[in-house]
C-alpha positions as CSV (number, residue, x, y, z in Angstrom):
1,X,180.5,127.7,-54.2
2,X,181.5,130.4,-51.5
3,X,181.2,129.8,-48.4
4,X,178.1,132.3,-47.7
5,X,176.2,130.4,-50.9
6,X,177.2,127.3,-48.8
7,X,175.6,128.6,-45.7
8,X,172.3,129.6,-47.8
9,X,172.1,126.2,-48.9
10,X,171.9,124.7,-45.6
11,X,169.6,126.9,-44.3
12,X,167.6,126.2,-47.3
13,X,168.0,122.7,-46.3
14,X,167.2,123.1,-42.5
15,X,164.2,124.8,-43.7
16,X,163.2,121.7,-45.7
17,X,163.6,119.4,-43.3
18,X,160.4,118.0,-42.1
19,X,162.4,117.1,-38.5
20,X,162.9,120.8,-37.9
21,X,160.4,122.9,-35.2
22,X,158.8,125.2,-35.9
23,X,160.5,128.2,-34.3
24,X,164.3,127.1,-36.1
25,X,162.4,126.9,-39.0
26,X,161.0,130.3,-39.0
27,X,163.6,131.7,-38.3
28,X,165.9,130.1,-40.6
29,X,163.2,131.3,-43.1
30,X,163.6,135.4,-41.9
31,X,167.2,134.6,-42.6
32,X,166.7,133.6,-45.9
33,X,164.3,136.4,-46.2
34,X,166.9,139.2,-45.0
35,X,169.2,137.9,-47.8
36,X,171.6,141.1,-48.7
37,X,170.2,143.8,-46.0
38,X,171.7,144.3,-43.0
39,X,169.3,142.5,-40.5
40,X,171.2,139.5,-41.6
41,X,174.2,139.6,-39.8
42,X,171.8,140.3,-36.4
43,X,169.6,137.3,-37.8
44,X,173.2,135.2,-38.3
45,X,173.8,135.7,-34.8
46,X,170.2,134.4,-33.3
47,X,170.5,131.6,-36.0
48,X,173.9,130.6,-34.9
49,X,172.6,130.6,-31.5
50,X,169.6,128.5,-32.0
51,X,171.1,126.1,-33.7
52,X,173.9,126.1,-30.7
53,X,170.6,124.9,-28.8
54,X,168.7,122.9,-31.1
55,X,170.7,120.6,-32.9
56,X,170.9,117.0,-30.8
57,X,173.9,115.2,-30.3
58,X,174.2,111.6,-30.8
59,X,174.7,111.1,-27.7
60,X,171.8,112.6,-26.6
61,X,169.3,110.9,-29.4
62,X,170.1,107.3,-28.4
63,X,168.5,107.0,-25.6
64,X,165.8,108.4,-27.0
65,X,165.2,106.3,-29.7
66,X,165.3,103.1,-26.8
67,X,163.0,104.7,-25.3
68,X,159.0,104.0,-24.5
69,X,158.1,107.6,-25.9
70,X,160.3,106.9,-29.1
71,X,158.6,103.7,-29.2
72,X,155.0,105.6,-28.7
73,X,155.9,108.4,-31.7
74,X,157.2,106.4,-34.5
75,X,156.0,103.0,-33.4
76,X,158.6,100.1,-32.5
77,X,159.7,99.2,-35.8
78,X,160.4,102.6,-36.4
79,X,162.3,103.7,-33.2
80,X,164.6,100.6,-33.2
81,X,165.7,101.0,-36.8
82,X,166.5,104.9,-35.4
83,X,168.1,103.7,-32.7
84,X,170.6,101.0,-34.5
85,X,171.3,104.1,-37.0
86,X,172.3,106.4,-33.7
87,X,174.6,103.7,-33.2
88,X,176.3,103.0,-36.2
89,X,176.4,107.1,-36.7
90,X,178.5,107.3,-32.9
91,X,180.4,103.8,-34.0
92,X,181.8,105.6,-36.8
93,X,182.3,109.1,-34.7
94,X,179.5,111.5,-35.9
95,X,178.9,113.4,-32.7
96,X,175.4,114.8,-34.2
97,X,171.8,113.5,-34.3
98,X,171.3,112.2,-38.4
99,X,168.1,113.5,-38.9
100,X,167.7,116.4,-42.0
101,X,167.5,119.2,-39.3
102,X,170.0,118.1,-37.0
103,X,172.2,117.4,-39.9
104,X,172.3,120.9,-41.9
105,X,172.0,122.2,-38.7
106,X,175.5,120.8,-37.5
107,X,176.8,121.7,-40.8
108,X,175.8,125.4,-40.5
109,X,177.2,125.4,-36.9
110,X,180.6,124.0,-38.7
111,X,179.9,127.1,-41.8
112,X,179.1,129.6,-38.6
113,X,182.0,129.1,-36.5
């Protein structure tokens, strides 16, 4: 697989994932649409740039998932598993957020750079 078949796939993926919002989505989705014309490489850019924006660190998830509004979203069951995953993905060095977006998302930052 080249890399630009690698880069498809992940924005495939990041369009997929049911963690992404909607704006990253939609435009992940014109970039897939723009496939082979030239409005790609402008779309490549604002991609590159949202993601820059969008995808969460670890850092910044886990004290999110302690929190009361983590708590209220996915209910406390829920938010403490996410949180004891945040810290056994930092524990073992991942520097991103492990949810589908966030994950092809830091993938195509490491694809974009």
């Amino acid at each position: 697989m080249d890399k630009h078949e690698e880069i498809v796939a992940e924005v495939k993926n990041l369009v997929a994932a049911p963690s992404v919002y909607g704006g990253l989505k939609e435009l992940a989705q014109k970039w897939l649409d723009a496939e082979g014309t030239a409005a790609q490489a402008n779309l490549t850019a604002l991609l590159h740039a949202a993601l820059k924006e969008d995808v969460n660190t670890i850092d910044a998830v886990i004290p999110f998932f302690a929190s009361e509004a983590a708590k209220k979203a996915f209910g406390a069951d829920q938010a403490a598993q996410m949180l004891a995953k945040a810290q056994e993905v930092k524990a073992s060095g991942g520097k991103y957020c492990f949810c589908p977006a966030c994950t092809a998302g830091a993938k195509l930052l490491e694809l974009l750079a």
